[in-house]
KOLVORO-627075 format. One record per atom (N, C-alpha, C): residue number from 1; residue in three letters; chain; atom name; x, z, y. Coordinates in nm, 2 decimals. Each point is the difference from the previous one (the first is absolute). Layout:
<rs>
R     k     r   c    a        x        z        y
R   NUM   ALA   A   CA        X        Z        Y
...
</rs>
This chain:
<rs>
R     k     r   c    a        x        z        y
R     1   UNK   A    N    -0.42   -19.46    -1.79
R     1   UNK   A   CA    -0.10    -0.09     0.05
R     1   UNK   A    C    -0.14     0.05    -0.04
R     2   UNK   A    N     0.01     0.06    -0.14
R     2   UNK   A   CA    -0.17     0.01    -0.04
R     2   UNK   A    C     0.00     0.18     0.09
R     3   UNK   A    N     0.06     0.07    -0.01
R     3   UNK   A   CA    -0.03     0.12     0.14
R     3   UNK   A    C    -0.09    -0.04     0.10
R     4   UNK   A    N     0.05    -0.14     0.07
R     4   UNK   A   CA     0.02    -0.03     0.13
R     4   UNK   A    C    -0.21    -0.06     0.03
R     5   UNK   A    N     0.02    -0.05    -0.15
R     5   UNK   A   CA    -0.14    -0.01    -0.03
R     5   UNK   A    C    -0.09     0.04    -0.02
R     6   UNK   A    N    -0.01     0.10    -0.08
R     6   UNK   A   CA    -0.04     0.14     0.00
R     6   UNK   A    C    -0.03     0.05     0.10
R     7   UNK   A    N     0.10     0.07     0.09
R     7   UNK   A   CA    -0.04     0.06     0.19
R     7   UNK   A    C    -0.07    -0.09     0.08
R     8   UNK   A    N     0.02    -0.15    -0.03
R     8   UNK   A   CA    -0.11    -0.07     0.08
R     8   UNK   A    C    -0.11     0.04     0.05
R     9   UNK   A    N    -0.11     0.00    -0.08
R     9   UNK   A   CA    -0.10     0.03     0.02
R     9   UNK   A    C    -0.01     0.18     0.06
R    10   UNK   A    N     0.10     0.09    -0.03
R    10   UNK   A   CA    -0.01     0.11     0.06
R    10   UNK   A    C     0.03    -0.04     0.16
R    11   UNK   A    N     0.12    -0.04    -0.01
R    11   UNK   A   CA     0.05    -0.03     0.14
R    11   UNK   A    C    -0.13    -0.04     0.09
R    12   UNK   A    N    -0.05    -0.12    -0.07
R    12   UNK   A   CA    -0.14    -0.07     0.11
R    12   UNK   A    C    -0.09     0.10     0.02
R    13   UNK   A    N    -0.03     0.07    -0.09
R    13   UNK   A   CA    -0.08     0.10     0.01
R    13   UNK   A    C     0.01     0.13     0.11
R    14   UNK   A    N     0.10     0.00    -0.01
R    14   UNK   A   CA     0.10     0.14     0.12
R    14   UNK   A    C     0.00    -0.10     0.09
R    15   UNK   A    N     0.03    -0.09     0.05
R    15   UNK   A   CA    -0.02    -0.10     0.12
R    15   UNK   A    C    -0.12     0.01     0.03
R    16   UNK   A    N    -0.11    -0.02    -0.09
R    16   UNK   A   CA    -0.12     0.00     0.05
R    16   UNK   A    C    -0.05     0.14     0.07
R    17   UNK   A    N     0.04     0.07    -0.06
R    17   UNK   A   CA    -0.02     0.16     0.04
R    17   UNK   A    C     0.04     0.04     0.15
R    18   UNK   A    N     0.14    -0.05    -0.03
R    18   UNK   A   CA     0.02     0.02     0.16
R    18   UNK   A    C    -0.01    -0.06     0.08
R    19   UNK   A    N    -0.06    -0.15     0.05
R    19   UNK   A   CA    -0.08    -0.05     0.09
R    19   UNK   A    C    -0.13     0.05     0.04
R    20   UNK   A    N    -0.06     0.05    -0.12
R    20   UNK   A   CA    -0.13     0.07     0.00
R    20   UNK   A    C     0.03     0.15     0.13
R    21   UNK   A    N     0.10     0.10    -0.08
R    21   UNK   A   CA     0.05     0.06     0.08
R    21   UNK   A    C     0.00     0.00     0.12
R    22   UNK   A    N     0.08    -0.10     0.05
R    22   UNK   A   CA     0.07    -0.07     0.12
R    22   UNK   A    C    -0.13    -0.03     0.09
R    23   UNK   A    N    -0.09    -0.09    -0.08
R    23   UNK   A   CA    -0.13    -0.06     0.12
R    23   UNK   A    C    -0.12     0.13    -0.01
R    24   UNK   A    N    -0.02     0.10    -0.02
R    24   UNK   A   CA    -0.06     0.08    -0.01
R    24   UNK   A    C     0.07     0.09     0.11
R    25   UNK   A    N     0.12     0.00     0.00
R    25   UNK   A   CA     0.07     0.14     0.15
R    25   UNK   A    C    -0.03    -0.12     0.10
R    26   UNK   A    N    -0.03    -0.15     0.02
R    26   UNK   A   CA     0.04    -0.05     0.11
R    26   UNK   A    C    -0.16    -0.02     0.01
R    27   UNK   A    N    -0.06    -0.07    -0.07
R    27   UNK   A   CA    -0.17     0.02     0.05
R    27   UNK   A    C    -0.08     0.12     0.12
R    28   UNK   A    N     0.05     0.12    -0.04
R    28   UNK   A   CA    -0.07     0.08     0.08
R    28   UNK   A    C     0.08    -0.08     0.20
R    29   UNK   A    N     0.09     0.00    -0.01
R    29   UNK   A   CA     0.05    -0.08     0.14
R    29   UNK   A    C    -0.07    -0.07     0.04
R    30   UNK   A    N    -0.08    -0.11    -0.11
R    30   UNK   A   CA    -0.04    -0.09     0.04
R    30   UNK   A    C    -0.12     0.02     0.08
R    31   UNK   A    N    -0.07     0.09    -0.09
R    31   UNK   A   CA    -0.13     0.05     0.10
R    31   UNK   A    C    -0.03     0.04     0.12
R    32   UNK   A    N     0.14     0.12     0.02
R    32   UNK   A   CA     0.05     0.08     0.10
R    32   UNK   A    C     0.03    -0.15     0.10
R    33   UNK   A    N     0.04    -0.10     0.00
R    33   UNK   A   CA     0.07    -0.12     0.08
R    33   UNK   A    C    -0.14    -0.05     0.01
R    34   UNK   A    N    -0.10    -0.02    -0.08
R    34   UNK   A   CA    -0.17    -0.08    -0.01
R    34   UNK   A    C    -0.05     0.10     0.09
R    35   UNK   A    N     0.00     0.12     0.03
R    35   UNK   A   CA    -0.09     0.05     0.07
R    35   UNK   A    C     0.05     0.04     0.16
R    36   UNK   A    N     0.10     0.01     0.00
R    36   UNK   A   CA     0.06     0.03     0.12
R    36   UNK   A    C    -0.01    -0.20     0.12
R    37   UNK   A    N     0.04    -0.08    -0.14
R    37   UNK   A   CA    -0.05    -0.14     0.09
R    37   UNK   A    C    -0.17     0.00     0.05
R    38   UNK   A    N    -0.06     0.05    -0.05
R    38   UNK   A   CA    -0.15     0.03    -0.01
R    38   UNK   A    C    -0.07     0.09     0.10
R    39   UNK   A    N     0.07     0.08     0.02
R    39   UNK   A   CA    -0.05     0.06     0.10
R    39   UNK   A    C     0.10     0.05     0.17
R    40   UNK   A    N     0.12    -0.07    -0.05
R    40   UNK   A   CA     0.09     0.02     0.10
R    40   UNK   A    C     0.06     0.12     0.03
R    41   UNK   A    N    -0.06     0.12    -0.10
R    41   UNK   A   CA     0.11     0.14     0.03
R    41   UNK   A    C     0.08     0.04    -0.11
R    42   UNK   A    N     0.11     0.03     0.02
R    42   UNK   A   CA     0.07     0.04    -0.10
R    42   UNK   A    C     0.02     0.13    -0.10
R    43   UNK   A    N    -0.05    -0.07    -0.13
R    43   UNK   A   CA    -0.04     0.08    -0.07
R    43   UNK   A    C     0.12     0.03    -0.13
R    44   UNK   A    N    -0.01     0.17    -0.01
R    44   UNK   A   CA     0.14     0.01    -0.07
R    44   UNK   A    C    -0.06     0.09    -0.11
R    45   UNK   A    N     0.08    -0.08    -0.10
R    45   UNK   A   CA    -0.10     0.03    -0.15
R    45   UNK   A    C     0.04     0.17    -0.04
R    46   UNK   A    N    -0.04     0.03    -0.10
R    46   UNK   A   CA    -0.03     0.12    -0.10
R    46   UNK   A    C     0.14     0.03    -0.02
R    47   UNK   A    N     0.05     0.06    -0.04
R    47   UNK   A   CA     0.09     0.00    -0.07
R    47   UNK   A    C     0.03     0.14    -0.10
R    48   UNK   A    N    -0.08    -0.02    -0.09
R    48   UNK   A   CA    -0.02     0.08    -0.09
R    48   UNK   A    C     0.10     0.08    -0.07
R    49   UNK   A    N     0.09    -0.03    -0.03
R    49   UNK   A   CA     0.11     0.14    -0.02
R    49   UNK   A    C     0.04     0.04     0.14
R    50   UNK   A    N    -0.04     0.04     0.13
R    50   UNK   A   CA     0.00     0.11     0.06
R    50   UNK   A    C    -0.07     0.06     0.06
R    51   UNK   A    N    -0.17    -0.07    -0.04
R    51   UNK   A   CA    -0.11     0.10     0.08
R    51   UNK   A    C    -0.11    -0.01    -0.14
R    52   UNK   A    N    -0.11     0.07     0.03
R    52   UNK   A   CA    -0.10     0.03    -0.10
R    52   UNK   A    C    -0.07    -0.11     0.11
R    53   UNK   A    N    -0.11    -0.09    -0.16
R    53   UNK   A   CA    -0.07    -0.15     0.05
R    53   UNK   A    C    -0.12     0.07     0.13
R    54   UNK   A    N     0.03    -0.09     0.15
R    54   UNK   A   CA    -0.08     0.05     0.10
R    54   UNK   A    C    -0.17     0.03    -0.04
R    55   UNK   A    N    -0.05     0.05     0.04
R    55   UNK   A   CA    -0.16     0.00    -0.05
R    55   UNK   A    C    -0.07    -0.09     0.07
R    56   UNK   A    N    -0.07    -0.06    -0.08
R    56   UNK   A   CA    -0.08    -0.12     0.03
R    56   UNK   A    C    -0.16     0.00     0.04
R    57   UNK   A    N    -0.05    -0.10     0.06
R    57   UNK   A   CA    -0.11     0.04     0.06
R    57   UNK   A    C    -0.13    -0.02    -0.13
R    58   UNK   A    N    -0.07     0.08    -0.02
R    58   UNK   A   CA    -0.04    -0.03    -0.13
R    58   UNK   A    C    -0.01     0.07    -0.11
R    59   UNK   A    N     0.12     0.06     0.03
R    59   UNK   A   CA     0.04     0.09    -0.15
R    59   UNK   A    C    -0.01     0.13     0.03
R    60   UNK   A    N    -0.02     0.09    -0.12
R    60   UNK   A   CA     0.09     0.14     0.07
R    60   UNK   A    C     0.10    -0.03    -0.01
R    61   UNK   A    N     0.07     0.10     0.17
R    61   UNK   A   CA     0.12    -0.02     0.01
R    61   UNK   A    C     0.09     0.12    -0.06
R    62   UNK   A    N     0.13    -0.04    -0.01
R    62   UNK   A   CA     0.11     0.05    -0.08
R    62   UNK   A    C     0.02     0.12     0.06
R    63   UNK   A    N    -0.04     0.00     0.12
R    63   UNK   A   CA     0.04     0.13     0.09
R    63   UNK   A    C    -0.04     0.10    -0.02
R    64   UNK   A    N    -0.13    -0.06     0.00
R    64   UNK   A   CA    -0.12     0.12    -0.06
R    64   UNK   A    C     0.07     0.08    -0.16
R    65   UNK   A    N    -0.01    -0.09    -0.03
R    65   UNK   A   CA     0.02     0.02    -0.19
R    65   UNK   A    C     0.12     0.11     0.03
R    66   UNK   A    N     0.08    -0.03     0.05
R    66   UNK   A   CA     0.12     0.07    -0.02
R    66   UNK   A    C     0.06     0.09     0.06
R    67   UNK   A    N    -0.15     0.09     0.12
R    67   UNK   A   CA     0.00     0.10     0.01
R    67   UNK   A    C     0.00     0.15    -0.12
R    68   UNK   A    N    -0.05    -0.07    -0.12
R    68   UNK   A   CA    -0.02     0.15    -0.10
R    68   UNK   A    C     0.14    -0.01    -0.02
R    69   UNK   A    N     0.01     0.18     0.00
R    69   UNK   A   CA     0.10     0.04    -0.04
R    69   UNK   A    C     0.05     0.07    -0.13
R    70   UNK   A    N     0.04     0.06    -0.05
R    70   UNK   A   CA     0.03     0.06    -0.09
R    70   UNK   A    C    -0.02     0.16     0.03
R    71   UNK   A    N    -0.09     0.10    -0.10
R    71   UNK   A   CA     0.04     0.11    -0.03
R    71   UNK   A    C     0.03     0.07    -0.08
R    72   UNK   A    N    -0.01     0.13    -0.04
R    72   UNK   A   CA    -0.02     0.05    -0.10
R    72   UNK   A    C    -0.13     0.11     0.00
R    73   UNK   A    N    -0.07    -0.01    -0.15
R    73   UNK   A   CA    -0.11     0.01    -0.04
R    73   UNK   A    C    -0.02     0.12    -0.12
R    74   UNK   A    N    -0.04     0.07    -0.02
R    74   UNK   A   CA     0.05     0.04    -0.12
R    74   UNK   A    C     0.08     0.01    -0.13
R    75   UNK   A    N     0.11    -0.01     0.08
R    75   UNK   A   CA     0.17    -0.03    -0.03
R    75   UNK   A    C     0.01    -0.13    -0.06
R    76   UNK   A    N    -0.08    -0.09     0.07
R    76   UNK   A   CA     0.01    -0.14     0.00
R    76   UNK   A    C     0.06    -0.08     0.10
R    77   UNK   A    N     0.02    -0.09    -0.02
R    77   UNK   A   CA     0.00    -0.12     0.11
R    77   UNK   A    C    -0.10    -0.10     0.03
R    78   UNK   A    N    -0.05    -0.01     0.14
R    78   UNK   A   CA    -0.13    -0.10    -0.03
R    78   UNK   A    C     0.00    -0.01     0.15
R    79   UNK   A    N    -0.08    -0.12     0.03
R    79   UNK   A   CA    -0.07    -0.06     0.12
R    79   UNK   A    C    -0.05     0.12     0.10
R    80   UNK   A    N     0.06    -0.04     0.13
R    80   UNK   A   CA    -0.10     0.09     0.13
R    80   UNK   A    C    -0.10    -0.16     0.05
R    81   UNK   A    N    -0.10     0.01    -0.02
R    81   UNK   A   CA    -0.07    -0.10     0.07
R    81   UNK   A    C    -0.05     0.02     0.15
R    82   UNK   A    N     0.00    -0.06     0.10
R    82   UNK   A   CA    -0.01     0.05     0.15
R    82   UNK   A    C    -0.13    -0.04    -0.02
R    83   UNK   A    N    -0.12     0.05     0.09
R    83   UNK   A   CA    -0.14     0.01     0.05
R    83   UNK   A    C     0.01    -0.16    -0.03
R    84   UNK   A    N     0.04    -0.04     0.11
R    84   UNK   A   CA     0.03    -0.12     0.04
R    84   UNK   A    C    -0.06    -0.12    -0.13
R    85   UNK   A    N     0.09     0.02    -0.12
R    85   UNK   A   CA     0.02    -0.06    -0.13
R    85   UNK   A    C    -0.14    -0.02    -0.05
R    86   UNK   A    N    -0.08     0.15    -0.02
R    86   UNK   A   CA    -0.11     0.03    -0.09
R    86   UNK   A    C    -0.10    -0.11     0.01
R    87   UNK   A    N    -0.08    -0.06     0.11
R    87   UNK   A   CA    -0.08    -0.04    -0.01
R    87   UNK   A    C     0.02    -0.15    -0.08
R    88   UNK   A    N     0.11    -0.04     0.01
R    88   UNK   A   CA     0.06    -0.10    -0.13
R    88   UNK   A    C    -0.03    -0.01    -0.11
R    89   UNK   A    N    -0.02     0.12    -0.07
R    89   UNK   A   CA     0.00     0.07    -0.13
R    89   UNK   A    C    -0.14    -0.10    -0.08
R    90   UNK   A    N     0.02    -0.03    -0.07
R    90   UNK   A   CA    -0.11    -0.10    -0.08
R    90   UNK   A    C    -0.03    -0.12     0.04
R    91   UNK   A    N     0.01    -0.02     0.14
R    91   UNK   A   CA    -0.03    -0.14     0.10
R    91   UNK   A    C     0.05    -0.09    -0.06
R    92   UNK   A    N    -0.06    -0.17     0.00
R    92   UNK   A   CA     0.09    -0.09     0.02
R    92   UNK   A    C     0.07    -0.10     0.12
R    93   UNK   A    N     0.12     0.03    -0.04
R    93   UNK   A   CA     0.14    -0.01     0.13
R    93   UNK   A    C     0.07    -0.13    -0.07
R    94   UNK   A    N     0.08    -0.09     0.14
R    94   UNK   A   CA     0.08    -0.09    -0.06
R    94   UNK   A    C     0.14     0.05    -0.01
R    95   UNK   A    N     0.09    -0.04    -0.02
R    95   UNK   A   CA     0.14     0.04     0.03
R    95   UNK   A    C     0.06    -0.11    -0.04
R    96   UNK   A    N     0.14     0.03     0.10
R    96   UNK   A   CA     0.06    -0.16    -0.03
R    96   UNK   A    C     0.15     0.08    -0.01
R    97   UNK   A    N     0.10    -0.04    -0.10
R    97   UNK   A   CA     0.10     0.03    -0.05
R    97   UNK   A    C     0.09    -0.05    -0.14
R    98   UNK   A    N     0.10     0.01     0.00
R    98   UNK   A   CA     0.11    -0.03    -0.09
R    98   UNK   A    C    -0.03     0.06    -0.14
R    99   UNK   A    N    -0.05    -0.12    -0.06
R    99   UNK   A   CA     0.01     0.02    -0.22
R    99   UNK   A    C     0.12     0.07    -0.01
R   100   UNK   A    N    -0.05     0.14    -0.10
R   100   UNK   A   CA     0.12    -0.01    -0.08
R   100   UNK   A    C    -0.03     0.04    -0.11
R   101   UNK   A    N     0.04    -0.09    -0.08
R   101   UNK   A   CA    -0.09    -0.01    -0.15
R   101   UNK   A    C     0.07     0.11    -0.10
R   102   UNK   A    N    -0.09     0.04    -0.08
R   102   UNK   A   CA     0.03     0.05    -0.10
R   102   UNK   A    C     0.03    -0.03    -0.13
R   103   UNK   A    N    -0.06    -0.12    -0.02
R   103   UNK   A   CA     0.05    -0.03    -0.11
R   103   UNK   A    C     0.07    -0.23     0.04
R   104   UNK   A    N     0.08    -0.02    -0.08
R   104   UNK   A   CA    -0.01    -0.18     0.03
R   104   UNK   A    C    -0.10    -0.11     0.04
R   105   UNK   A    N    -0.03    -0.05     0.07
R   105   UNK   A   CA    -0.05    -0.12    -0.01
R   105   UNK   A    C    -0.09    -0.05     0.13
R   106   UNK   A    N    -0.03    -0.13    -0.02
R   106   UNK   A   CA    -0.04    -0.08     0.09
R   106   UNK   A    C    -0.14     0.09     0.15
R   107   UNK   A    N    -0.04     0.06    -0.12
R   107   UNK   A   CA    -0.17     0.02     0.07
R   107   UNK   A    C     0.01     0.18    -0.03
R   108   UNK   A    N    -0.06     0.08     0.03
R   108   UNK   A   CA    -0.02     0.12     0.00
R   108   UNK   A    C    -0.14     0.03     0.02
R   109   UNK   A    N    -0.02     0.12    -0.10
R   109   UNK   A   CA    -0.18     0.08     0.02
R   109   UNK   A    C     0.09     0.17     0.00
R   110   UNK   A    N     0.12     0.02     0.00
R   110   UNK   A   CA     0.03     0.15     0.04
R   110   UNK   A    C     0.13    -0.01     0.00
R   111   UNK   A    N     0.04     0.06     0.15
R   111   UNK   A   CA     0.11    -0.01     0.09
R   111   UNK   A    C     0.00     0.06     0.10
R   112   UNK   A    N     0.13     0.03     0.05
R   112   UNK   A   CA     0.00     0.09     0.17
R   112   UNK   A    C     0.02    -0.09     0.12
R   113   UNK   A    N    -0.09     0.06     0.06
R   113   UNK   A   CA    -0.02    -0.06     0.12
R   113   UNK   A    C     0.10     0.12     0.13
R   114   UNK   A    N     0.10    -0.13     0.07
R   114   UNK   A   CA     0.12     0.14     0.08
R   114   UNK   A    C    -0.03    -0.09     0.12
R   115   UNK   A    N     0.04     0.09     0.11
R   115   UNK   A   CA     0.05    -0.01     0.11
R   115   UNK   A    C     0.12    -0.06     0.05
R   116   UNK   A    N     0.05     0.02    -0.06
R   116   UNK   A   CA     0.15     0.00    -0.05
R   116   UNK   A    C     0.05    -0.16    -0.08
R   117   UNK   A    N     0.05    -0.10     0.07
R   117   UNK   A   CA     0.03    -0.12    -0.10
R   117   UNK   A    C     0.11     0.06    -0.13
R   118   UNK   A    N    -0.05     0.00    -0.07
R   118   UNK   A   CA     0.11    -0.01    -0.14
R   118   UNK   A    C     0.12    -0.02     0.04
R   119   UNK   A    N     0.12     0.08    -0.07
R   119   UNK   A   CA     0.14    -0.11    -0.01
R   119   UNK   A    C    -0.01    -0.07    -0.14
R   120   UNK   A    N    -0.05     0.07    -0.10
R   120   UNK   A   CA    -0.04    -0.05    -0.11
R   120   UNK   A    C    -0.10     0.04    -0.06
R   121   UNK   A    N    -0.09    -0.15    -0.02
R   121   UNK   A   CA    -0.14     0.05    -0.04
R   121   UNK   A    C    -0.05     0.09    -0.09
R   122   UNK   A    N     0.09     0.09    -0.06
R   122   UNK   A   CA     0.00     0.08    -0.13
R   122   UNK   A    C     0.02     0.16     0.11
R   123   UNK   A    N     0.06     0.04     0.10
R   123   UNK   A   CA     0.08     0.06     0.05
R   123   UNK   A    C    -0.17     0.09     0.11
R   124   UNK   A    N     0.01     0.10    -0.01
R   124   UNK   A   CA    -0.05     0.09     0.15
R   124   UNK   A    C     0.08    -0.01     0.10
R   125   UNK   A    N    -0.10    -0.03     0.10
R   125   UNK   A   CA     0.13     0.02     0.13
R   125   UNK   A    C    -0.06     0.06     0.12
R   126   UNK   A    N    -0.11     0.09    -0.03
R   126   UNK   A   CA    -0.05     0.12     0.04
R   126   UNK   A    C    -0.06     0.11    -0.04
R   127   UNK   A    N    -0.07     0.09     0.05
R   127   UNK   A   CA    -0.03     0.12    -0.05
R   127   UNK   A    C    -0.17    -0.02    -0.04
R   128   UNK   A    N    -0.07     0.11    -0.07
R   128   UNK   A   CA    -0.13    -0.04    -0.06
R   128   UNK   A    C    -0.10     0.01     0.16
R   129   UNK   A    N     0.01     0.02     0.08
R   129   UNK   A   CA    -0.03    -0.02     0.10
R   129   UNK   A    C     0.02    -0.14     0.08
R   130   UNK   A    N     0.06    -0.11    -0.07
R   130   UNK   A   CA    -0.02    -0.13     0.06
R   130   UNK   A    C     0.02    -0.12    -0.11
R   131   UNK   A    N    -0.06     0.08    -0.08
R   131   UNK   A   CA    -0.07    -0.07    -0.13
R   131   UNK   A    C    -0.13     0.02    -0.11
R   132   UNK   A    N    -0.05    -0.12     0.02
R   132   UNK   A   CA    -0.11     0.02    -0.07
R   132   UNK   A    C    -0.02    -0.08    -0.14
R   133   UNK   A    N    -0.03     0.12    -0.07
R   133   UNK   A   CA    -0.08    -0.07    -0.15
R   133   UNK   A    C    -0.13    -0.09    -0.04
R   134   UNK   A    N     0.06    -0.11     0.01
R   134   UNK   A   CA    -0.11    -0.13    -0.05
R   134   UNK   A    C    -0.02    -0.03    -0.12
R   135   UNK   A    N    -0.16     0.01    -0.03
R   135   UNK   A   CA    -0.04    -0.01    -0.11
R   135   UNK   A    C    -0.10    -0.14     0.03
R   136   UNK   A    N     0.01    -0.12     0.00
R   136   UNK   A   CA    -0.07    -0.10     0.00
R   136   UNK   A    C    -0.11    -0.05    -0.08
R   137   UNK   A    N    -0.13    -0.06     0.07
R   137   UNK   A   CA    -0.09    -0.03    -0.09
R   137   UNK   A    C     0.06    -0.18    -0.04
R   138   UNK   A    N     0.03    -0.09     0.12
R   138   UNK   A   CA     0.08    -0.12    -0.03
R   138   UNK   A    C     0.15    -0.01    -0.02
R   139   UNK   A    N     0.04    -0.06    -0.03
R   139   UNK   A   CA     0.16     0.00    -0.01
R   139   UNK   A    C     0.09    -0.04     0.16
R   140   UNK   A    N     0.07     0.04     0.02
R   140   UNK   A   CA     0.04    -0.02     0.10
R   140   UNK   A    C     0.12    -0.08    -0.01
R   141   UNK   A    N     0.06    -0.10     0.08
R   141   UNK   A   CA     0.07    -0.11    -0.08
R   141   UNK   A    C     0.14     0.13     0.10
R   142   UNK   A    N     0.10    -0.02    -0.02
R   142   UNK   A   CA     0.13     0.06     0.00
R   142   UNK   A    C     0.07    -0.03     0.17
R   143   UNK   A    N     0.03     0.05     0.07
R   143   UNK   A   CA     0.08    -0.07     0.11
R   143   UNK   A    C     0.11     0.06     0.07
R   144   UNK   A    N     0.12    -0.05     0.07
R   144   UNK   A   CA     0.06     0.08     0.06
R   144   UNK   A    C    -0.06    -0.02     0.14
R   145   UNK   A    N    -0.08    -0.01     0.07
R   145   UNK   A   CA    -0.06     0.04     0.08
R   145   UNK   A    C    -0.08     0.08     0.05
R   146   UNK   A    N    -0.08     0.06     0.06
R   146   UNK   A   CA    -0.11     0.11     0.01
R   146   UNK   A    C    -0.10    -0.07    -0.07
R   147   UNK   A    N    -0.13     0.07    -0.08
R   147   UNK   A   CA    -0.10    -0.06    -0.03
R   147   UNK   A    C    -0.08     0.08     0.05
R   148   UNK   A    N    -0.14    -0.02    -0.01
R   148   UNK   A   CA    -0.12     0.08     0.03
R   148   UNK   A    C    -0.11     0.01    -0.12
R   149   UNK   A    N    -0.02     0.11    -0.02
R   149   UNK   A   CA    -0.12     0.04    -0.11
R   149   UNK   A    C    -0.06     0.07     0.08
R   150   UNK   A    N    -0.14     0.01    -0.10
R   150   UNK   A   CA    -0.08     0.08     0.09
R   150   UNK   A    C    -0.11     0.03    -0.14
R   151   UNK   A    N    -0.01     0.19     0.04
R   151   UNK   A   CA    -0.05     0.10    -0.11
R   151   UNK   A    C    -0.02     0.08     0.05
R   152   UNK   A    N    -0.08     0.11    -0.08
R   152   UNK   A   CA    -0.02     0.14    -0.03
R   152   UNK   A    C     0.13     0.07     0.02
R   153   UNK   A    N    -0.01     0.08     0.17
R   153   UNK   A   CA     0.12     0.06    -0.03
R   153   UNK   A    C    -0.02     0.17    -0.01
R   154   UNK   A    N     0.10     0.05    -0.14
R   154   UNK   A   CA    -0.01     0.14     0.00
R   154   UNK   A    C     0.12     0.10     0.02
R   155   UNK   A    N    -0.04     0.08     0.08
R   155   UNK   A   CA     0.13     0.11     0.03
R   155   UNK   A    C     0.01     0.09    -0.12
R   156   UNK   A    N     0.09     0.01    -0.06
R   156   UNK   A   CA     0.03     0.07    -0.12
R   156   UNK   A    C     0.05     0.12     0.03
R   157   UNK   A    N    -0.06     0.11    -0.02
R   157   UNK   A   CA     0.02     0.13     0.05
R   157   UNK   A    C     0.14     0.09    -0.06
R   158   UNK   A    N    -0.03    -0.04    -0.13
R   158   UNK   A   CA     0.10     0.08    -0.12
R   158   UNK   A    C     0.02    -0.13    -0.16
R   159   UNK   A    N     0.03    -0.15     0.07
R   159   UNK   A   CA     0.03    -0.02    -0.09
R   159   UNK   A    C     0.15     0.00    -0.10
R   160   UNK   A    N    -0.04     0.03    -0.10
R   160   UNK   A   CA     0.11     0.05    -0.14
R   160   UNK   A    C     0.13    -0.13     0.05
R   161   UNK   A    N     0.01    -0.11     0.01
R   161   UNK   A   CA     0.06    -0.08     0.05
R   161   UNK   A    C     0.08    -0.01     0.15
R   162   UNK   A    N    -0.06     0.08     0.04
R   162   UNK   A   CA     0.06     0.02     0.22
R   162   UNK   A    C    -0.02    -0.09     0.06
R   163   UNK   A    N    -0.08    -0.11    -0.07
R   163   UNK   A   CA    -0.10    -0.10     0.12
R   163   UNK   A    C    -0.08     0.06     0.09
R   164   UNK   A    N    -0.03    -0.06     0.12
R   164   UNK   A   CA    -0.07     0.11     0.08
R   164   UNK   A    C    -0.12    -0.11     0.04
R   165   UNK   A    N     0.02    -0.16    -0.01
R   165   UNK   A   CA    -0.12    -0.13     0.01
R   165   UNK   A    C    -0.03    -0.05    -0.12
R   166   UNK   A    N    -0.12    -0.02    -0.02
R   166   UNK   A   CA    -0.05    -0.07    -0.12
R   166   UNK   A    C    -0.06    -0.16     0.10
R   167   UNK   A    N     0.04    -0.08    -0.04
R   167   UNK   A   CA    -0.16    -0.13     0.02
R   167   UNK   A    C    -0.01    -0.02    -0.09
R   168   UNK   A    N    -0.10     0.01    -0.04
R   168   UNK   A   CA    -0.11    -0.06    -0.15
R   168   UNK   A    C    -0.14    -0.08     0.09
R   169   UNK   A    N     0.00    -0.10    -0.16
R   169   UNK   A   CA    -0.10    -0.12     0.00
R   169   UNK   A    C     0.05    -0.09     0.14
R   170   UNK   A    N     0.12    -0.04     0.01
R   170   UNK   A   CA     0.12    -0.05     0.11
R   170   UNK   A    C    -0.06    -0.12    -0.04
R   171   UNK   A    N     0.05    -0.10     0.09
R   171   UNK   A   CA     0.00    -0.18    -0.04
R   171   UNK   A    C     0.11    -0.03     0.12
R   172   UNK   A    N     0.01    -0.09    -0.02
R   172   UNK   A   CA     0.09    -0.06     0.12
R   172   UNK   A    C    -0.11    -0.03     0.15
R   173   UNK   A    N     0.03    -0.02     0.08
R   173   UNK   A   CA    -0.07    -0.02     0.14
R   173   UNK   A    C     0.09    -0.04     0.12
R   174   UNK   A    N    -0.06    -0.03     0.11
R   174   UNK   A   CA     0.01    -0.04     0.13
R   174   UNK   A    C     0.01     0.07     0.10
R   175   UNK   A    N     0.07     0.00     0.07
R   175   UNK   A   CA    -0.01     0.06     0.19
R   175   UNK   A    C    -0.06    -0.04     0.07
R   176   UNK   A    N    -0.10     0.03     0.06
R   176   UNK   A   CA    -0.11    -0.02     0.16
R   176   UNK   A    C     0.01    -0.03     0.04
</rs>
């Protein structure tokens, strides 16, 4: 009996978890069902484990980003940046994409920003060409959704790391 008392509070606790779980996969429907009553056409959501997130109007888009390719350099590995890319280089750009944090917690000031939804938020689930390195000036609160920041973005030629995007002085932001 005193076990049984003991796991209580775990048990409620795991209950609560996976409701949370549960109304978080069924919310995005909800939207997808709120917009489609709203405008009458049928709209069929994201679905992130089997495309890279569509590019948005507003942002740079993913497509772009994830033309560089990889070469080799002086018996290195590093970034081909297309024409295309360069004029980017120092600009401030928004981008809208999937946290994935580096270290625990609520809010983030440095984290990767993917194309790619997480399977787990700890986990790459692309190549350095559709991920970018966020260095935040505000904290960015955590989401499994796409977010949008908006920074200084830099193409990293030869960084020691094999990042090939920097945003610095990032905050969180809005779409147009």
């Amino acid at each position: 009996m005193t076990l049984v008392r003991l796991l209580q509070p775990d048990l409620r606790s795991l209950l609560a978890r996976l409701a949370l779980v549960c109304l978080s996969a069924w919310m995005p429907s909800l939207a997808v069902q709120a917009q489609t009553a709203a405008t009458g056409a049928v709209v069929t959501p994201h679905d992130p484990t089997k495309s890279m997130l569509p590019d948005a109007r507003g942002a740079v888009p993913w497509s772009l980003l994830t033309t560089a390719t990889i070469k080799m350099s002086k018996g290195k590995l590093g970034p081909a940046f297309p024409e295309a890319l360069r004029p980017l280089n120092g600009r401030t750009v928004k981008l809208q994409g999937y946290i994935l944090p580096i270290e625990a917690g609520q809010t983030h000031r440095y984290f990767l920003l993917s194309a790619w939804s997480p399977t787990c938020p700890f986990c790459l689930t692309a190549g350095p060409e559709a991920v970018v390195e966020v260095r935040a000036r505000s904290a960015v609160k955590y989401s499994t959704e796409p977010v949008v920041v908006e920074g200084r973005l830099m193409l990293l030629e030869n960084d020691p790391s094999g990042v090939f995007y920097r945003l610095i002085d990032a905050a969180p932001a809005n779409l147009q």
